[in-house]
Phi, psi and omega in degrees: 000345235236326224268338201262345174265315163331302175288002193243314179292295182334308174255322181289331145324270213291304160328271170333226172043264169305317182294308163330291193294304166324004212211316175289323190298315207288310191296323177294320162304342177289295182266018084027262173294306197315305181325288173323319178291295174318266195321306165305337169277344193261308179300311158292348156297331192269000170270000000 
């Protein structure tokens, strides 16, 4: 029992964690990207 709580502290910790960032990392890449796509549709309206 003592071994699984070991592997739970150890990996499962860190696993949450990244799995968190990844999800928050995601949405911001979302609006990002959107951004990027706006500035570019604006820079060929202006030519």
């Amino acid at each position: 029992m003592e071994g699984l709580t070991d592997v739970i502290a150890n990996f499962g910790f860190p696993i949450a964690i990244t799995i968190y960032l990844l999800v928050r990392m995601e949405k911001r890449l979302e609006r990002l990207t959107e951004s990027i796509y706006q500035l570019a549709k604006t820079i060929s309206a202006h030519r």
